[in-house]
C-alpha positions in Angstrom: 10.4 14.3 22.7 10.4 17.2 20.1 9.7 16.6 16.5 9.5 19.8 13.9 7.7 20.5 11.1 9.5 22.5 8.3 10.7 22.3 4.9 7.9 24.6 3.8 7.7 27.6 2.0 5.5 29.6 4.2 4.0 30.0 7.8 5.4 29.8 11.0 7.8 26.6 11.8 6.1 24.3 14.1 7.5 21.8 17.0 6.1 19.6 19.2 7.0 18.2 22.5 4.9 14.7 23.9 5.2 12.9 27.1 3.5 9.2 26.4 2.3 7.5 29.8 3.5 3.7 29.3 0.6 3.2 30.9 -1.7 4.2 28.5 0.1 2.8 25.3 -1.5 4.4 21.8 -1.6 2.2 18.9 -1.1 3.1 15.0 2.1 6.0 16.1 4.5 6.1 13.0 5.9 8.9 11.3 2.9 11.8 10.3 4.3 11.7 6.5 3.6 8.1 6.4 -0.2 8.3 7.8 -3.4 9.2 6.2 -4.4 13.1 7.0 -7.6 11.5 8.5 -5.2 8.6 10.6 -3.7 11.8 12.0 -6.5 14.0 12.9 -7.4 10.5 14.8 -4.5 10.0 16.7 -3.9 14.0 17.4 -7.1 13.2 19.5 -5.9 10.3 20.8 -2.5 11.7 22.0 -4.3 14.6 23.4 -6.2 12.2 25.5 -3.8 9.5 26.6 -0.9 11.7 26.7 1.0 12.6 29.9 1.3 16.2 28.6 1.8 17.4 25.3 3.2 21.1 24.0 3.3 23.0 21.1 6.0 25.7 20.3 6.1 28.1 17.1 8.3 30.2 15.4 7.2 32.7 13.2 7.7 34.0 9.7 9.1 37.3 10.7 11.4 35.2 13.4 12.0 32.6 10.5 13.1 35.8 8.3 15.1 37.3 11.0 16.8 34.5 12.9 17.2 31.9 9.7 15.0 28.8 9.2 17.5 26.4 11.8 17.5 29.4 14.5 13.8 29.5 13.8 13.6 26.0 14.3 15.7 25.4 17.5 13.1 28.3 19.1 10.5 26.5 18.0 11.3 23.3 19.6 12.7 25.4 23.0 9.3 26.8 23.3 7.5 22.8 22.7 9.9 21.5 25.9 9.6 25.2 27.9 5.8 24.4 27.5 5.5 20.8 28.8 3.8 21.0 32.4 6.0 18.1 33.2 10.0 18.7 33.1 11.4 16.0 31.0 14.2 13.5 32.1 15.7 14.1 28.8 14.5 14.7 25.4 14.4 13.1 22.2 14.8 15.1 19.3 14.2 13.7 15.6 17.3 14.6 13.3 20.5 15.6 13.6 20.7 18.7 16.0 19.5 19.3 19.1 18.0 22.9 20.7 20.0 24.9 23.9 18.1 23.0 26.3 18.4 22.9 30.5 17.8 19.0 30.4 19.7 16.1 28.7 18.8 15.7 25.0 20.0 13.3 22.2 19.1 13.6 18.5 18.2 10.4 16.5 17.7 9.9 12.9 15.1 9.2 11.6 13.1 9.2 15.1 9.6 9.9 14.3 9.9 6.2 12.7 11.8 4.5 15.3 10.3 6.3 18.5 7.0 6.2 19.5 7.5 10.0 21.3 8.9 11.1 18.4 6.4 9.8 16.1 3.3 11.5 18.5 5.1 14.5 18.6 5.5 14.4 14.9 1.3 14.0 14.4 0.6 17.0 16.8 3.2 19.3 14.7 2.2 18.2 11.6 -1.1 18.7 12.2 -1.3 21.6 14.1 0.5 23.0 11.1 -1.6 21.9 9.0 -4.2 23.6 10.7 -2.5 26.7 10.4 -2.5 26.2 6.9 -5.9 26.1 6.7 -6.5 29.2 8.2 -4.1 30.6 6.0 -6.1 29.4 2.7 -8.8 31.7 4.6 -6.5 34.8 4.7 -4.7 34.0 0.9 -7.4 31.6 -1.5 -5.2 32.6 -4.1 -2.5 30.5 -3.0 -4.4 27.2 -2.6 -2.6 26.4 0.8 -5.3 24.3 2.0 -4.0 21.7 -0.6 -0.4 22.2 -0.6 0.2 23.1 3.1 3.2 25.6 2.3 5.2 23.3 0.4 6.7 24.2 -2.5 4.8 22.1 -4.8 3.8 23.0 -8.8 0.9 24.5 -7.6 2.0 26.7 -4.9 5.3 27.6 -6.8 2.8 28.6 -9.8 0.1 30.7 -7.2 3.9 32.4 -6.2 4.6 33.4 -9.6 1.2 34.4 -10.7 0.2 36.8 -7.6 3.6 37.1 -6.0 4.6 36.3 -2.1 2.2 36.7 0.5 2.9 38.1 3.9 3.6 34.8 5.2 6.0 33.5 2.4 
């Protein structure tokens, strides 16, 4: 199951790939924009843990700036699936397209709140991302990306304005 992170403003695009094992059911998965920051650190643990495998794929902001954000994006989730240590059966992507993969794949709507796959794969790119973010708030204070994770929110719109875009915008 792959699950993106985008729709932000800067740093690299993220996508995840998750294998659950039935066996091992996780409670509390739902969509990472519906969950608490600290209800996802929690279950980025616990998919780590209980998870069959689990991958993480990037693409970054010079890839983004050369390929396009949706060319960016299908890399990005290529690299989650070419990274699980387990081949897939097929793969569950959330939205509406679906990568060049070498297994069966079907998109759904609105997956990382129908799919519990989708919606673990959804907390690990989420947070990994916003991880990324952090370190990014190290590099560029100025910007304030440790509170508004590359979105372009009032705050990070006004950092833009005021000192200009960053190497990773």
């Amino acid at each position: 199951v792959v699950y993106v992170g985008q729709d932000a403003r800067s740093g690299a695009v993220v996508a995840a790939a998750v294998i659950l094992d039935e066996q091992n059911p996780i409670a509390g998965l739902n969509d990472s924009k519906k969950l608490t920051a600290l209800r996802r650190e929690k279950l980025f643990l616990e998919i780590h843990a209980k998870a069959l495998c689990v991958s993480v794929g990037q693409a970054s902001e010079q890839e983004i700036d050369k390929l396009n954000i949706l060319q960016a994006t299908m890399l990005a989730m290529q690299r989650a699936v070419a990274g699980l240590r387990l081949k897939p059966s097929t793969v569950l992507v959330d939205g509406n397209r679906i990568p060049q993969l070498d297994v069966l794949a079907q998109a759904i709507v609105g997956g990382d709140a129908k799919v519990a796959a989708i919606s673990a794969a959804s907390i690990i790119a989420k947070v990994t991302r916003d991880r990324l973010c952090d370190e990014l708030h190290v590099r560029y204070p100025e910007y304030g990306f440790d509170r508004h994770k590359g979105y372009g929110t009032a705050l990070h719109l006004a950092a833009l304005k005021q000192h200009g875009p960053a190497p990773v915008h």
